[in-house]
N, CA and C atoms as an extended XYZ file, in Angstrom:
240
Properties=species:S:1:pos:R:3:atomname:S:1:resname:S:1:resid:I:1 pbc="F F F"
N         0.844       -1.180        0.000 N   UNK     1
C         0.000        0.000        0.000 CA  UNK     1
C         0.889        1.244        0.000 C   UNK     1
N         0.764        2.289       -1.104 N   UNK     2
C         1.598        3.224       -0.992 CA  UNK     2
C         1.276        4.257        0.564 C   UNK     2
N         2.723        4.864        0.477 N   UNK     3
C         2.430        5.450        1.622 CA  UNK     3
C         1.484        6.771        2.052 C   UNK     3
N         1.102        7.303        0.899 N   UNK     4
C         0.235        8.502        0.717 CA  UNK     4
C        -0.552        8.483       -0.372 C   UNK     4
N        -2.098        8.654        0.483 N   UNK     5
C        -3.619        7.967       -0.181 CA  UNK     5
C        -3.948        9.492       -0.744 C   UNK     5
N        -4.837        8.846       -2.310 N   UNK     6
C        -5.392       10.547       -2.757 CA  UNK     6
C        -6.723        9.997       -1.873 C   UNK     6
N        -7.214       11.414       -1.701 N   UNK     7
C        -8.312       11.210       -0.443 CA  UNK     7
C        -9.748       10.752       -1.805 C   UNK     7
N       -10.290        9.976       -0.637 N   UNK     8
C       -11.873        9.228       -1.925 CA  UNK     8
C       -12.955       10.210       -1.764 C   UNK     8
N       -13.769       10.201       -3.567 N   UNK     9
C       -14.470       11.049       -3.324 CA  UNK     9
C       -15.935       10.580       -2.725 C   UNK     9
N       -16.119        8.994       -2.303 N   UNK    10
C       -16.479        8.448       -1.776 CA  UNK    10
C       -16.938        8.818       -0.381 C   UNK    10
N       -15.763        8.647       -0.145 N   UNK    11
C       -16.305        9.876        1.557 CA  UNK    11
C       -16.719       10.904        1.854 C   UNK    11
N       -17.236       11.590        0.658 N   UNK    12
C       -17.690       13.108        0.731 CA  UNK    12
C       -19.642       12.759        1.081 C   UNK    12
N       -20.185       13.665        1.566 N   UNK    13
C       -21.798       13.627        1.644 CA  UNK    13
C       -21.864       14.613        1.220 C   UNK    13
N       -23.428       14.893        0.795 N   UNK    14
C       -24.152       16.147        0.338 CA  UNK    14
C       -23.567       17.443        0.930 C   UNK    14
N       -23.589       16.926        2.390 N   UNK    15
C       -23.569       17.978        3.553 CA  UNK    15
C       -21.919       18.550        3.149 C   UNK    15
N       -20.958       17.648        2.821 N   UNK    16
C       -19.963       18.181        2.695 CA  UNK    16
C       -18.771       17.531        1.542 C   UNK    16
N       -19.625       18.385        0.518 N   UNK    17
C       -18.989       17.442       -0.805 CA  UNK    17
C       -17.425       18.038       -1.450 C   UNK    17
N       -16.715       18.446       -0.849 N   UNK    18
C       -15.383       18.683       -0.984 CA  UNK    18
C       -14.568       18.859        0.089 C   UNK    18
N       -13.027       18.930       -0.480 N   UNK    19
C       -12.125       18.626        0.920 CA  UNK    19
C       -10.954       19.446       -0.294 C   UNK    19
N        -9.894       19.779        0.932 N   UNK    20
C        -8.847       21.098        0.622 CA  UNK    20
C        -7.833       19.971        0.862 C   UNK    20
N        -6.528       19.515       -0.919 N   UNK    21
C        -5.839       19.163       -0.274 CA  UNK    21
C        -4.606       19.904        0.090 C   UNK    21
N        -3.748       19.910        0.764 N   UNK    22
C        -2.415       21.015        0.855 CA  UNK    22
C        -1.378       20.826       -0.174 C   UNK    22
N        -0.602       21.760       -0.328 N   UNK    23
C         0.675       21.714       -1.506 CA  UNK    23
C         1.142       20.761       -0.742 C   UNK    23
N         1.906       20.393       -0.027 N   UNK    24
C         2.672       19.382        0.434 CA  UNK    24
C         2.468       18.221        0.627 C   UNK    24
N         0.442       18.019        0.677 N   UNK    25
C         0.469       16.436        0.431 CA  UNK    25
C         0.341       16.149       -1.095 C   UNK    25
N        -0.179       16.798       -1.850 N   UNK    26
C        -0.132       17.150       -3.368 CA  UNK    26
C         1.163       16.674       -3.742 C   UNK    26
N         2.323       17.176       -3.335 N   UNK    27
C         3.680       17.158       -3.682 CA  UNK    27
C         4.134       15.479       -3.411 C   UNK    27
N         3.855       14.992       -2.407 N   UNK    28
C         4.015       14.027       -1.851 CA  UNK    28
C         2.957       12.724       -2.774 C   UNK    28
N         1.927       13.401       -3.215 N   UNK    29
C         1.431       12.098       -4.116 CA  UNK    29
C         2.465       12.063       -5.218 C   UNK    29
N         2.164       13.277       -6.000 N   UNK    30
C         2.859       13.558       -7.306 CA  UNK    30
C         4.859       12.274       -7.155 C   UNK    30
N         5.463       13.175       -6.456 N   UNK    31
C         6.869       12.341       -5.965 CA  UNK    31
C         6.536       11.095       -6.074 C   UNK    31
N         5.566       10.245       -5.040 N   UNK    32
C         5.444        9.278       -5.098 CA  UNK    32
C         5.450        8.337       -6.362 C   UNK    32
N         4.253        8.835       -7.330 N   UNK    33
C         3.642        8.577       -8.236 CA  UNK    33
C         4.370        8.174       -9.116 C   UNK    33
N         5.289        9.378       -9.182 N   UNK    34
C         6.704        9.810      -10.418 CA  UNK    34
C         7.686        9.501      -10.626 C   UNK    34
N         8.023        9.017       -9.033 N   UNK    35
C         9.430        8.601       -8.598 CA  UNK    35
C        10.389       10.251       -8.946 C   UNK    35
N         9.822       11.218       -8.606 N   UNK    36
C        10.663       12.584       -8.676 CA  UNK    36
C        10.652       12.959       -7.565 C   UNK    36
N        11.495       14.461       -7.069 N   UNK    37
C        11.366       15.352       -6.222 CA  UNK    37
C        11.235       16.471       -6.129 C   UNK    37
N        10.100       16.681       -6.724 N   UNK    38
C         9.583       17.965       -7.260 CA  UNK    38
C         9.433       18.650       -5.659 C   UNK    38
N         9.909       19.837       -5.365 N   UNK    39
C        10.082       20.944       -4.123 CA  UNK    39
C         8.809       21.608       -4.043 C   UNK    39
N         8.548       22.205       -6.111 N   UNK    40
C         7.321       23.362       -6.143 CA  UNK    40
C         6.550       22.582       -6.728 C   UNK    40
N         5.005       23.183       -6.524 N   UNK    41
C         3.691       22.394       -7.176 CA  UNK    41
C         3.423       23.526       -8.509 C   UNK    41
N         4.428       23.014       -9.883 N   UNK    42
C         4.721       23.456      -10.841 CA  UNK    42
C         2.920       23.348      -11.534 C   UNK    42
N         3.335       23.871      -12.607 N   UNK    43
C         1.854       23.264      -13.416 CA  UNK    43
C         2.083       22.102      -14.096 C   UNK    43
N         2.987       21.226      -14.261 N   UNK    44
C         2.577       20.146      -14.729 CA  UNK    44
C         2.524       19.190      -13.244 C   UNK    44
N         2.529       19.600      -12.054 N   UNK    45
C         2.215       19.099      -10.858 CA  UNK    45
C         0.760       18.910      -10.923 C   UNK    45
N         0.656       20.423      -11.212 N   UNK    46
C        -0.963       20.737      -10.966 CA  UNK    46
C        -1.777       19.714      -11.849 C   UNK    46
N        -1.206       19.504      -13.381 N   UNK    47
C        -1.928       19.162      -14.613 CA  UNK    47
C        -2.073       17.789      -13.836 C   UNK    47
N        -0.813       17.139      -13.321 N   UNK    48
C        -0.824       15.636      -13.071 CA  UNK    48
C        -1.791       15.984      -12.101 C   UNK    48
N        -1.978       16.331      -11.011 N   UNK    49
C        -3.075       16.010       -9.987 CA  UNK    49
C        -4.297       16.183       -9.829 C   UNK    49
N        -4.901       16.930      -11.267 N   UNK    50
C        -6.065       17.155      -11.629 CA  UNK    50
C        -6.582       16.077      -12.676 C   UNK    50
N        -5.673       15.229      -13.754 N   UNK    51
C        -6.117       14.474      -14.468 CA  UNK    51
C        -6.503       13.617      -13.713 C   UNK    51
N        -5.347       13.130      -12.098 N   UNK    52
C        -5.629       11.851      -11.577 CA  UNK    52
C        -7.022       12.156      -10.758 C   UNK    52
N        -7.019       13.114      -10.161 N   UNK    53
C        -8.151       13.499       -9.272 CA  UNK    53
C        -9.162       13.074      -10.138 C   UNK    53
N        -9.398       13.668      -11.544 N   UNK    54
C       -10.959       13.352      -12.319 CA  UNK    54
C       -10.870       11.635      -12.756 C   UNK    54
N       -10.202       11.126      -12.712 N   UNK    55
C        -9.222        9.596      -13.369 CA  UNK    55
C       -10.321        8.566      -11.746 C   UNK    55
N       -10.204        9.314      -10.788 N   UNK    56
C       -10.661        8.685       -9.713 CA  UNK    56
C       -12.153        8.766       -9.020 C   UNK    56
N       -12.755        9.999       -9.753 N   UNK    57
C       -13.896       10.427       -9.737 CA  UNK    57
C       -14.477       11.511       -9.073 C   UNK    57
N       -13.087       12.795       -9.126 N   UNK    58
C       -13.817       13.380       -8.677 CA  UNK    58
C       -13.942       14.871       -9.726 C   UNK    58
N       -15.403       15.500       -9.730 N   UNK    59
C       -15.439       16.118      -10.636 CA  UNK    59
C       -15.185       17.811      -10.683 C   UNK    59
N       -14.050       18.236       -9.817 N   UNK    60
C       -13.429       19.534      -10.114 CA  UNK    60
C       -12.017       19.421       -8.860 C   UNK    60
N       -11.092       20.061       -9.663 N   UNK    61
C       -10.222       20.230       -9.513 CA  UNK    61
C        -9.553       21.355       -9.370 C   UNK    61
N        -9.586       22.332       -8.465 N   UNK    62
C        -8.976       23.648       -8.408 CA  UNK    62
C        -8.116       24.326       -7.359 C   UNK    62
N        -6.781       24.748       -8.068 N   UNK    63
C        -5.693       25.198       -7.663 CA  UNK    63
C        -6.267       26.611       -6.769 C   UNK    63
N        -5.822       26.830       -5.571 N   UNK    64
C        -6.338       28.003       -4.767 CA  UNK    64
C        -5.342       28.067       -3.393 C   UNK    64
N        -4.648       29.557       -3.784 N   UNK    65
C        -3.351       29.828       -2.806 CA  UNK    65
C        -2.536       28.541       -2.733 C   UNK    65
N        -2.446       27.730       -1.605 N   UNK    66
C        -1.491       27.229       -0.742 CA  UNK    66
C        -2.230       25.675       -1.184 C   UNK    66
N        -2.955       24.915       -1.884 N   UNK    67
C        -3.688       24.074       -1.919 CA  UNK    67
C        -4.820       23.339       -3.049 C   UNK    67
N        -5.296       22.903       -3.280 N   UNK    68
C        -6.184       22.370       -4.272 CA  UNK    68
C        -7.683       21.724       -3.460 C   UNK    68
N        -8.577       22.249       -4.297 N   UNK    69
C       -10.098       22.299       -3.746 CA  UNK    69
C       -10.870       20.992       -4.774 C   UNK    69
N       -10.772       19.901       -4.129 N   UNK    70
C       -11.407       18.565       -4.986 CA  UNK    70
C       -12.513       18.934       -4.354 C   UNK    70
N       -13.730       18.572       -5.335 N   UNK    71
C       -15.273       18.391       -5.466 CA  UNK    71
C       -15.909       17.370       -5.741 C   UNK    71
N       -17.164       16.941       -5.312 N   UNK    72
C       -17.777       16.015       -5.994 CA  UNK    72
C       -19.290       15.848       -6.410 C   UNK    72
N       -19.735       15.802       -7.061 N   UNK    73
C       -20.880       16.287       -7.466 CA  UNK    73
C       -22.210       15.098       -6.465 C   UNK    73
N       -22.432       14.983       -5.880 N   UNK    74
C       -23.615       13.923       -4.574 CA  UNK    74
C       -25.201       14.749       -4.930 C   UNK    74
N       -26.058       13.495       -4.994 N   UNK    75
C       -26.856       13.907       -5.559 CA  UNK    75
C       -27.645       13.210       -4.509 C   UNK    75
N       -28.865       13.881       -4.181 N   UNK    76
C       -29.742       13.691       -2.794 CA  UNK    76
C       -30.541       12.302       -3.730 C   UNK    76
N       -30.834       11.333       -2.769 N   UNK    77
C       -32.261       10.405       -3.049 CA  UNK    77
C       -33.307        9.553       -1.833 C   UNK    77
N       -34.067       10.231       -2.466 N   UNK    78
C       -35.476        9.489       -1.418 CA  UNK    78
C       -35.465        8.044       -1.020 C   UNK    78
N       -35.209        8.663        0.230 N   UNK    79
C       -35.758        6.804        0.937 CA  UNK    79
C       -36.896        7.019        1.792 C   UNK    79
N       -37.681        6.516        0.425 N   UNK    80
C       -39.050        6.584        1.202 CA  UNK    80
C       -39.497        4.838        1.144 C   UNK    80
């Protein structure tokens, strides 16, 4: 099992359908992934962690300050 999980978009609910990940765990997938040691979260950091993010299901991907804002689109259903 690698040592650093991209977070599932699985675990998100209605109530709270996105999660903030940080440059440094970002950096730490990417390295992993790559076998590199990328320092800065370049744009082809960014490019790689947005293809994999949508690759896994989740449907937005956005770079903001210090971090990246994954989304997922949860759709309410009646249990009646």
């Amino acid at each position: 099992m690698p040592k650093f999980q991209f977070p599932d978009p699985d675990d998100r609910s209605i109530n709270n359908p996105s999660t903030i990940v940080d440059s440094e765990r970002v950096l730490n997938l990417y390295n992993q992934e790559n076998n590199d040691d990328r320092e800065r979260v370049t744009d082809n950091v960014k490019n790689w962690f947005k293809d994999e993010a949508k690759k896994i299901g989740w449907n937005d991907a956005d770079f903001h300050g210090n971090g990246c804002v994954l989304s997922v689109n949860i759709q309410k259903t009646d249990n009646k």
